[in-house]
C-alpha positions as CSV (number, residue, x, y, z in Angstrom):
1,X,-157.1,-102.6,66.6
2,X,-156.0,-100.0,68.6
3,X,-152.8,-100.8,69.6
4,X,-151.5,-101.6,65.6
5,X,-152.6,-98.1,64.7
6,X,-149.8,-96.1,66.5
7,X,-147.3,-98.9,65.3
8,X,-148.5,-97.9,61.7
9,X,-148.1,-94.2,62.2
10,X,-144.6,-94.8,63.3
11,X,-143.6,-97.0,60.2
12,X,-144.6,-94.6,58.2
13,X,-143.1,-91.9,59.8
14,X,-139.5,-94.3,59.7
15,X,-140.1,-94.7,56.4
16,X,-140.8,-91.3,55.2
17,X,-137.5,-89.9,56.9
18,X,-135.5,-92.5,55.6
19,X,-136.7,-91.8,51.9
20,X,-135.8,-88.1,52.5
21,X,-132.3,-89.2,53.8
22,X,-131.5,-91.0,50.9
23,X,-132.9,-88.0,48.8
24,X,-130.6,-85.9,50.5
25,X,-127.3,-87.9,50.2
26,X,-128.0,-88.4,46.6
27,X,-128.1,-84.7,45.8
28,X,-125.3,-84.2,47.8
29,X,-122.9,-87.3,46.0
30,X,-123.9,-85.5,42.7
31,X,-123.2,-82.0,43.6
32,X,-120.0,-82.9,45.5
33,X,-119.2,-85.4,41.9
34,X,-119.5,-82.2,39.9
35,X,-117.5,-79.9,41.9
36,X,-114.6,-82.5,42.1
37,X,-114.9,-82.9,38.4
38,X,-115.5,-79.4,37.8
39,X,-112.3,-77.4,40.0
40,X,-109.8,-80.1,41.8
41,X,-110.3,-82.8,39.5
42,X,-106.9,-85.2,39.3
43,X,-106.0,-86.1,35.7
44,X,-107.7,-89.2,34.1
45,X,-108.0,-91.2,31.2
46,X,-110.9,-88.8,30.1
47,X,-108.9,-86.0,29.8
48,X,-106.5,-87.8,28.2
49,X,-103.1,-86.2,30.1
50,X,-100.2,-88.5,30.5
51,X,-97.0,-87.9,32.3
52,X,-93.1,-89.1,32.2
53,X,-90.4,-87.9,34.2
54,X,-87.5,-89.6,35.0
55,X,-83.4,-88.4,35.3
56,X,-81.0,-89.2,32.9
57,X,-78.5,-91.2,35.5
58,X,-79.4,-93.2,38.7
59,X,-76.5,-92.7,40.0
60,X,-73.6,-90.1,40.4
61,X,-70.4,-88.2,41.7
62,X,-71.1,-85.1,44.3
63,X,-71.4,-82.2,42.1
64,X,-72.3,-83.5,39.0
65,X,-75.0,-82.0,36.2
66,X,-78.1,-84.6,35.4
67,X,-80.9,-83.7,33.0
68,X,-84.3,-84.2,34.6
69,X,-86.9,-84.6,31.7
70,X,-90.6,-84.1,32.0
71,X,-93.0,-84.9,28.8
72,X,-96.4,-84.4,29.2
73,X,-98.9,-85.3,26.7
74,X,-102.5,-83.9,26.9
75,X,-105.4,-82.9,24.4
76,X,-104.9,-79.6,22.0
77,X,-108.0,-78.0,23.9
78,X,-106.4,-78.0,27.4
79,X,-103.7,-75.4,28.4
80,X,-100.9,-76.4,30.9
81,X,-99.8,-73.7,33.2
82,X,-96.0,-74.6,33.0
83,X,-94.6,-73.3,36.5
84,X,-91.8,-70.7,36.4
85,X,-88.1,-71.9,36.5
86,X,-87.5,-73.3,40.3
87,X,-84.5,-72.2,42.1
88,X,-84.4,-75.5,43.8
89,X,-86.5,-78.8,43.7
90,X,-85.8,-80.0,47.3
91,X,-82.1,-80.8,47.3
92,X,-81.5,-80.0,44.2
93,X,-79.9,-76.6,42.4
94,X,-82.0,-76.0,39.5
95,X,-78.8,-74.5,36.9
96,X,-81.1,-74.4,33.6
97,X,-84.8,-75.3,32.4
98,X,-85.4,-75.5,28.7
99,X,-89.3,-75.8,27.2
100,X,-89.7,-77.4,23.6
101,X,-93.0,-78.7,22.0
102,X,-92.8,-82.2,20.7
103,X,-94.9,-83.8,18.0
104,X,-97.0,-86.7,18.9
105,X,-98.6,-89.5,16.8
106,X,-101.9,-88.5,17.6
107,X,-103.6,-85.3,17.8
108,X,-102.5,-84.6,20.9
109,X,-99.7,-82.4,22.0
110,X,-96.7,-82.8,23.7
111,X,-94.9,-80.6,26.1
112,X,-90.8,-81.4,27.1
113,X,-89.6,-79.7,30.4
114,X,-85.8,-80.6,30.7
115,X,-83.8,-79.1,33.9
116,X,-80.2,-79.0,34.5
117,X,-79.9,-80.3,38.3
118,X,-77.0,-80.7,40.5
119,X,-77.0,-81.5,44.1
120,X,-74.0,-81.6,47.0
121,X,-76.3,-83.8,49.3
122,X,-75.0,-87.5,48.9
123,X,-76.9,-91.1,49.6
124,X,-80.3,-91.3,47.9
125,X,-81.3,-88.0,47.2
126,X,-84.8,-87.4,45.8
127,X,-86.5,-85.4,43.3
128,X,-89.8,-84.4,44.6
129,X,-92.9,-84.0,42.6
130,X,-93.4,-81.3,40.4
131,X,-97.7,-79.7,40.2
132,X,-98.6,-78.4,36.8
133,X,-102.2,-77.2,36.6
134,X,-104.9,-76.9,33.5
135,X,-107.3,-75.9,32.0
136,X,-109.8,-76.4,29.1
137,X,-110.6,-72.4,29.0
138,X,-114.0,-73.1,30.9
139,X,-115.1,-74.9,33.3
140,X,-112.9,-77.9,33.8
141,X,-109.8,-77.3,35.3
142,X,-107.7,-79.7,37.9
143,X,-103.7,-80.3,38.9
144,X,-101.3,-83.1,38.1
145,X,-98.2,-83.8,39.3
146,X,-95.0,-85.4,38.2
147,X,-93.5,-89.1,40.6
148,X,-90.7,-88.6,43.2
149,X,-87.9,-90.2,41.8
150,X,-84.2,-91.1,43.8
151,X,-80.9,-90.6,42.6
152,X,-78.1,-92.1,44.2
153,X,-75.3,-88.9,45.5
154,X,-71.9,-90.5,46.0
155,X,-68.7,-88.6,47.6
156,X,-65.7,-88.0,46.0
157,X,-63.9,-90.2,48.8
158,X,-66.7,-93.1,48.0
159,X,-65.6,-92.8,44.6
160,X,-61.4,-93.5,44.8
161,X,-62.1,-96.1,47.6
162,X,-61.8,-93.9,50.8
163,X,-63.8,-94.5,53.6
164,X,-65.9,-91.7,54.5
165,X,-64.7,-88.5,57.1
166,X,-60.9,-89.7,56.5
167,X,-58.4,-87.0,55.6
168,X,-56.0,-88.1,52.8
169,X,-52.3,-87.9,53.5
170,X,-50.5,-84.8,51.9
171,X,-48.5,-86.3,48.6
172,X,-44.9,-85.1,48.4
173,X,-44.1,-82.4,45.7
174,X,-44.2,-83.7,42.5
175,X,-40.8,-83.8,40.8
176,X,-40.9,-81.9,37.5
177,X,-39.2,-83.4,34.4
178,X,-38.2,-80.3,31.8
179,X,-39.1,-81.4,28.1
180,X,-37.2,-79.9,25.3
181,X,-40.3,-78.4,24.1
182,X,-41.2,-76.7,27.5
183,X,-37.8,-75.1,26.5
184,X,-37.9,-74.3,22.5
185,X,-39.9,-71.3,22.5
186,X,-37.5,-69.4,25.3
187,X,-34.5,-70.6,23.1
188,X,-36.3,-69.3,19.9
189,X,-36.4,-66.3,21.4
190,X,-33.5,-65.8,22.7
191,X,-31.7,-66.6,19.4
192,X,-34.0,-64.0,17.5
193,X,-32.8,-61.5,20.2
194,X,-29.2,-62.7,19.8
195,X,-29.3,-61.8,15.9
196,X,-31.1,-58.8,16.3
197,X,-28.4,-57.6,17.9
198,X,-25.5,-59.4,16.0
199,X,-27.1,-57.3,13.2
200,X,-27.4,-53.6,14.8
201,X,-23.7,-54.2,16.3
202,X,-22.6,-54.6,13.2
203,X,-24.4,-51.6,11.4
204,X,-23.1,-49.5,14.1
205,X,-19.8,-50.1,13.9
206,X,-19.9,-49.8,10.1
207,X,-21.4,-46.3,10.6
208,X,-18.9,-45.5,13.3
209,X,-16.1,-46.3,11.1
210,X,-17.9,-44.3,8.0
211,X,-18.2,-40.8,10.5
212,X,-14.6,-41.4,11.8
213,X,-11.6,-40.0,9.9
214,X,-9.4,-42.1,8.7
215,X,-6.1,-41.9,9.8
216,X,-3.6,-40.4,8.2
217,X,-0.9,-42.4,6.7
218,X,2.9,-40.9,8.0
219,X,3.7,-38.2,5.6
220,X,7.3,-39.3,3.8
221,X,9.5,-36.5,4.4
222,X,10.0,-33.8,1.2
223,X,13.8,-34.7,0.8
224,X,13.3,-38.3,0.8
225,X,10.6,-37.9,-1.8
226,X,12.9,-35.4,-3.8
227,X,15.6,-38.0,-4.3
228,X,13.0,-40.8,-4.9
229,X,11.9,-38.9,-8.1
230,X,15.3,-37.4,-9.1
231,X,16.2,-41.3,-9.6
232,X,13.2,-42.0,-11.8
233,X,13.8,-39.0,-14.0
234,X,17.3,-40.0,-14.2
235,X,16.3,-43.3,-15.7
236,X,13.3,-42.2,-17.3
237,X,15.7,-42.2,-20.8
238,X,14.2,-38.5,-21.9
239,X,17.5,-37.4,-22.3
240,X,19.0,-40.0,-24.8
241,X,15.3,-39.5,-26.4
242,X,16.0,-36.0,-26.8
243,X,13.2,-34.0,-25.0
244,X,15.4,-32.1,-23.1
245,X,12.6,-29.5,-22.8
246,X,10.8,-32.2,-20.6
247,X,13.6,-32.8,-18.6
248,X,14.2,-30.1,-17.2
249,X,10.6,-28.9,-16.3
250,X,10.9,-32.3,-14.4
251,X,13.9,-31.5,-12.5
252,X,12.7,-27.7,-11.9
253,X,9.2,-29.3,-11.1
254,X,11.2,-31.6,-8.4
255,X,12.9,-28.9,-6.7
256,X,10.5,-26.4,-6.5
257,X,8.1,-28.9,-4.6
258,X,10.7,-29.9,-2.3
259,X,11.5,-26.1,-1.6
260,X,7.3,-26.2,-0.8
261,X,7.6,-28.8,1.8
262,X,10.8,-27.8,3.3
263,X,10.4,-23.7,3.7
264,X,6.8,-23.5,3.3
265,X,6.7,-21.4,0.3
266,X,4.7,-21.3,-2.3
267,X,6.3,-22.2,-5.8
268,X,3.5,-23.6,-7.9
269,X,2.3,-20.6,-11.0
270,X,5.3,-18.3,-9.3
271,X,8.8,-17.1,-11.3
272,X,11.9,-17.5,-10.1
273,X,12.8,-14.4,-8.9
274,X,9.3,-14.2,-6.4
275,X,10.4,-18.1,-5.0
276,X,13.9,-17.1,-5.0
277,X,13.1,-13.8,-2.5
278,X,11.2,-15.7,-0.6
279,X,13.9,-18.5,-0.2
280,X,16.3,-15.3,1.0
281,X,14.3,-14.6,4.3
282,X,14.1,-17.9,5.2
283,X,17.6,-19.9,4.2
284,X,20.1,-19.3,6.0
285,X,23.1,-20.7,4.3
286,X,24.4,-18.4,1.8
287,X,26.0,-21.0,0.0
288,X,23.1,-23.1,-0.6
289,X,21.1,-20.2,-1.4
290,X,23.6,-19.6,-4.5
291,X,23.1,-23.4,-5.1
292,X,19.4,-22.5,-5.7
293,X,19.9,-19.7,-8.0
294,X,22.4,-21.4,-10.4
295,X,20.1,-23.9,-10.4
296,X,16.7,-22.5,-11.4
297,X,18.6,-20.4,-13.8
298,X,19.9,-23.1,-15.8
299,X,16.4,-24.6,-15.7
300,X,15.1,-21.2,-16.9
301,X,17.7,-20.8,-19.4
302,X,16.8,-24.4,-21.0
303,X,13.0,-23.6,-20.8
304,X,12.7,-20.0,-22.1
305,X,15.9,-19.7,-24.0
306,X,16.1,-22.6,-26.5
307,X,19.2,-23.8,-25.2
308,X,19.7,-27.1,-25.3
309,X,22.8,-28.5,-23.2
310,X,24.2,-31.9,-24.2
311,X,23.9,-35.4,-22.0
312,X,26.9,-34.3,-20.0
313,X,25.1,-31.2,-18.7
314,X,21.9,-33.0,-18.2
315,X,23.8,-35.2,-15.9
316,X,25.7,-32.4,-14.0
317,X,22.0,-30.4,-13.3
318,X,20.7,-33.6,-12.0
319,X,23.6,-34.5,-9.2
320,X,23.5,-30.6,-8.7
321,X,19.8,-30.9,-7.8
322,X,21.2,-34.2,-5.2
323,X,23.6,-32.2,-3.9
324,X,21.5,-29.3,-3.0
325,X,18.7,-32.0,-1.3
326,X,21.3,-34.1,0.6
327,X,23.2,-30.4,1.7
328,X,20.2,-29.9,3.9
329,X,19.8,-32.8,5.0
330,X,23.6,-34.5,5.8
């Protein structure tokens, strides 16, 4: 009896501590359960937050822009803490990110992330995952992320069929083939210019001809005119018409103007007697001079005297008048 008394004690004591033991781990599961659910919990169908993300092309040229769309759905009482605009998400240039609300079919609400990436990496370059946090403006709160996807990055030299790290050849200079209409607006031009100018040159010249004097036509010399208009009064028939008057103030009319031209006197509104001392200083010929006074005489006699000499005498003053011209000038 005894010996089964100490072995008793001992069970006991087992028994006891292992009791405890499992006491202990069980508070401890539960406390660690809360505090997972409570501050770094993933998201789970209970909270109701789904993701998508996913690039708009698999696969592309070096240098090219994809959109890269993220769409989360979640309940209205949590609140996603959308990260600020990246500059890069591994490889990848962030150019642009644009956030929009969406509507869902449920009461839930939907959030659209698109970015604008482009990368100059080629092969299979990867989009790493995105973390976006939340909240429920309490207690619960956790972090979700987006999937790594790949996008296949090929060269330019992949993409016209040349193998990787060769060099191209240079091409020879293109040869360039002139169109008309490369052409038409020069020659446009250059006839607008042409009659501009057509049109001053000719504007100029007309006022360069309108300030310049004309020239002056030869001057016929006083005796031929003289004998030019003796003719015409010969035949002008005022004789046989009887205006004798009229005659002679013609004929003294034609001499006295030739006297003008040839001596430089004046004869117009003048007598006789103030031509006729002027015509003695500057003729000469003593002979012609008395010519010249038996000539005006008779012409003054006829005018002022009421004579009135018949055809005969017409005809004699009007060769005398000749005579005295062509004297001067034989």
């Amino acid at each position: 009896m005894k010996k089964d008394r100490p072995q008793t004690i001992d069970h006991r004591l087992q028994t006891g501590c292992k009791k405890q033991f499992k006491r202990f781990f069980l508070v401890f599961g539960l406390l660690s359960m809360v505090y997972s659910l409570s501050f770094c919990g993933l998201p789970s169908k209970d909270q109701g937050i789904t993701i998508q993300a996913g690039a708009s092309k698999n696969e592309i040229t070096i240098g090219d822009v994809i959109d890269y769309t993220v769409k989360i759905t979640c309940p209205e009482n949590l609140n996603i803490q959308l990260p600020e605009k990246p500059a890069a998400l591994g490889d990848w240039e962030v150019r642009d990110a644009k956030i929009s609300t969406g509507i869902a079919q449920t009461p839930d609400k939907v959030l659209n992330i698109d970015y604008s990436l482009v990368t100059f990496s080629t092969g299979l370059v990867t989009i790493p995952e995105i973390a976006f946090k939340y909240d429920n403006g309490k207690t619960q709160r956790g972090e979700f992320k987006t999937q790594s996807c790949g996008v296949t990055v090929k060269s330019m030299l992949e993409k016209y069929g040349v193998a990787q790290g060769d060099i191209r050849d240079i091409k020879p200079p293109a040869r360039f083939k002139p169109r008309l209409s490369d052409y038409l607006p020069w020659i446009i031009g250059l006839l607008l210019a042409l009659t501009v100018f057509a049109i001053w040159y000719r504007m100029y010249q007309n006022r360069k001809r309108a300030l310049m004097p004309e020239p002056e036509k030869p001057k016929i010399p006083p005796h031929i005119i003289a004998l030019e208009e003796l003719e015409k009064l010969k035949n002008s028939g005022l004789v046989k018409e009887g205006r004798i008057k009229e005659y002679y103030i013609s004929l003294a009319d034609i001499i006295r103007n030739y006297v003008s031209g040839i001596y430089s006197i004046e004869t117009r509104d003048r007598t006789t007697n103030e031509v006729y001392a002027d015509m003695k200083k500057k003729v000469a010929d003593k002979k012609l001079l008395g010519m010249y006074k038996d000539f005006f005489d008779e012409c003054d006699f006829v005018k002022f005297a009421r004579y009135r000499p018949d055809e005969e005498t017409c005809s004699d003053d009007l060769e005398m008048a000749v005579q005295i011209v062509e004297m001067r000038h034989s």
